[in-house]
N, C-alpha and C positions, 0 to 999 in steps of 0.2 A: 145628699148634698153634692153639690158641683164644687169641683178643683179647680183654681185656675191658676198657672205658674208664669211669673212673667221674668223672660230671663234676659238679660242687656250684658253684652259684650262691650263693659264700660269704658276702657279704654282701647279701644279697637279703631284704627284707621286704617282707610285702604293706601297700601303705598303708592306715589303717582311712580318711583322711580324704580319702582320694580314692580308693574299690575299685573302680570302674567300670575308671577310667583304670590301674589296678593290673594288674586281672586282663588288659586289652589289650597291656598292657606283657609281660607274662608270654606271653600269648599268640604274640607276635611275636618274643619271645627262642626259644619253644618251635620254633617255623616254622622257622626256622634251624638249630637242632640238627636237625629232621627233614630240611633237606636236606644238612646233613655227613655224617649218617648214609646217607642214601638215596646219596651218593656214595662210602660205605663196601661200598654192598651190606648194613648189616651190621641188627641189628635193636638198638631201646632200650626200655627199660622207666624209670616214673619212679618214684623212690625217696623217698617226702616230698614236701616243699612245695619244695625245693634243689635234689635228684639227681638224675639222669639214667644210666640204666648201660649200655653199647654193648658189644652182642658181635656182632666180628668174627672174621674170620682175620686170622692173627698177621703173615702176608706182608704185605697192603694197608696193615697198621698201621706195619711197619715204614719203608715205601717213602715217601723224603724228601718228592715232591711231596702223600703224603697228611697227611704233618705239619704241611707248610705251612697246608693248608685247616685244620686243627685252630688252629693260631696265628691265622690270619684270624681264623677262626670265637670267638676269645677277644678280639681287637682289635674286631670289630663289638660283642660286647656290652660291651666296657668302655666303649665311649661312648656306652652308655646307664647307667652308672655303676654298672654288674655289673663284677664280678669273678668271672671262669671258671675254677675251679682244676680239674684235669685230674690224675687217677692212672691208670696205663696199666698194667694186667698180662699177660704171656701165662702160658700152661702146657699142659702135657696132656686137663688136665679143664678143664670150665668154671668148676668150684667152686678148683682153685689159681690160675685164673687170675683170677678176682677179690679171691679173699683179696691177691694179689699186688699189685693193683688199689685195694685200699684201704690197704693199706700204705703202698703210691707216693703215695697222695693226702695219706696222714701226712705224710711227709717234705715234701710238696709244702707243707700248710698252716703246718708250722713256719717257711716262710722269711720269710713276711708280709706276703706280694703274689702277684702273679698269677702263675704257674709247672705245667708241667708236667715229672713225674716217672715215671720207668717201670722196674717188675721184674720181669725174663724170666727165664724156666724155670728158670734155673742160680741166681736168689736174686743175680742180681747187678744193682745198681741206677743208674739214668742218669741226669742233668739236669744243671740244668734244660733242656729238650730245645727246639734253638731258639737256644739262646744262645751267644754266643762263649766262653765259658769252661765250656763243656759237659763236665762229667767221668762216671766210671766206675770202680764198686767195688765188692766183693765185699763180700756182708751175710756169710758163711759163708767162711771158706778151709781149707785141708790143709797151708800152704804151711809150711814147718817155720821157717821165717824169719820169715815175721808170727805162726805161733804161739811164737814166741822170744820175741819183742818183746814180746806178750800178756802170756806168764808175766811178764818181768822189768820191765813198766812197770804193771801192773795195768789199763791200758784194754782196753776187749772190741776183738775183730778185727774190725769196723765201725769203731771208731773209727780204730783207725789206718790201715787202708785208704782210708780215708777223708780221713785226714791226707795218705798221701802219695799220694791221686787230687789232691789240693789243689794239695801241695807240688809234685808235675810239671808240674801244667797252669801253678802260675806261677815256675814254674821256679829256685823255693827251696827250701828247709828249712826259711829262716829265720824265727823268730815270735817278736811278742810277746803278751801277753799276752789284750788286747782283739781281734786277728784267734787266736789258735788257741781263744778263748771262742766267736767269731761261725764260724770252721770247724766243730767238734764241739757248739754249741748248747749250751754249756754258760753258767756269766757266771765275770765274770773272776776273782773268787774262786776259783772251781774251775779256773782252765786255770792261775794260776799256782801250784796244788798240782800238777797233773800234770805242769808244766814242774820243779819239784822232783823230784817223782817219778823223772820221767824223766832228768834229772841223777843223781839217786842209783844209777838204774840201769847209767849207764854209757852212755847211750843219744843224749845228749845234752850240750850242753855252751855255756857263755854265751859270745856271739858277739862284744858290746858291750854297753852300756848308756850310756841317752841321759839327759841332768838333762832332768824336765819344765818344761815351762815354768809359770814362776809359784813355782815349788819346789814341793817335794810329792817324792810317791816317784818315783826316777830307773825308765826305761822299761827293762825288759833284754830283750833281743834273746837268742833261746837257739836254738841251730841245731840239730834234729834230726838224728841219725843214726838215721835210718829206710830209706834206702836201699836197694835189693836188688839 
């Protein structure tokens, strides 16, 4: 399988009031990518004035000690106050595996910091990769259980896969409103229609609810029956 890494220097502008010292700057971020890459084996091409695109094998990409040099490789330019966001695709071809590639760097740029994200061959997606609360979920499934859920809660099968990649890794169901907004990227309006939703459905069900402090609307705790 093909690797394909697509890497964006997202908040990167060239300075107009100082370009000498600009383009140097760039320079030496550049040098660095040439030796992560050169320790990939693998080859890059630069995409704009931000991107960077690495195709390797999908093996070397996977292999923990090559990810680490990746996470380095993002620690060295953050403290020159880049920010490194990192989309990782494999596939069969070169062309799924970057579409898969800029995907991942989707998902990656919604979090709002610096993060790498990765979608291999099967459309199933990883991250942020690196970090202790590192999960795994399925953009597409078959499974007659989460298309159950699908049908009777109206979220797509990302979302709730996604819901309960969440719900395992911390070891709940339970949510309110402003954490199951910030899991599926939605704002809190919308999660506590889906937490309705999902009560109507049968699917779910209010756990507690807490008085906010100050008064205002009391907090409801609603425990998913997502389960499989």
């Amino acid at each position: 399988q093909i690797a394909v890494e697509v890497l964006q220097l997202t908040n990167y502008t060239r300075s107009q009031d100082n370009y000498y010292s600009s383009i140097i700057s760039k320079a030496e971020i550049e040098k660095e990518i040439v030796g992560y890459v050169e320790l990939l084996q693998g080859a890059f091409f630069t995409f704009g004035e931000r991107e960077y695109i690495v195709f390797s094998n999908a093996g070397i990409v996977r292999d923990k000690m090559n990810q680490q040099k990746l996470i380095r490789l993002q620690s060295s330019i953050r403290e020159r106050g880049i920010l490194l966001n990192v989309g990782i695709g494999t596939g069969v071809t070169a062309n799924k595996a970057e579409m898969n590639a800029r995907e991942a760097l989707r998902y990656t740029l919604k979090q709002g910091r610096q993060e790498i994200f990765w979608i291999d061959h099967a459309s199933a997606i990883q991250g942020p990769i690196g970090k202790d609360r590192q999960i795994k979920y399925e953009l597409i499934s078959s499974d007659p259980r989460i298309l159950e859920i699908t049908r009777k809660s109206g979220l797509s099968v990302s979302s709730v896969q996604k819901l309960i990649s969440v719900a395992e890794a911390r070891q709940s169901f339970i949510f309110d409103a402003h954490e199951l907004a910030q899991c599926l990227d939605v704002t809190v309006r919308s999660a506590r229609r889906i937490m309705n939703r999902v009560m109507g459905a049968g699917l779910g069900r209010i756990h507690a609810k807490e008085a906010a402090a100050g008064g205002g609307r009391p907090k409801m705790l609603v425990e998913f029956d997502f389960k499989l």
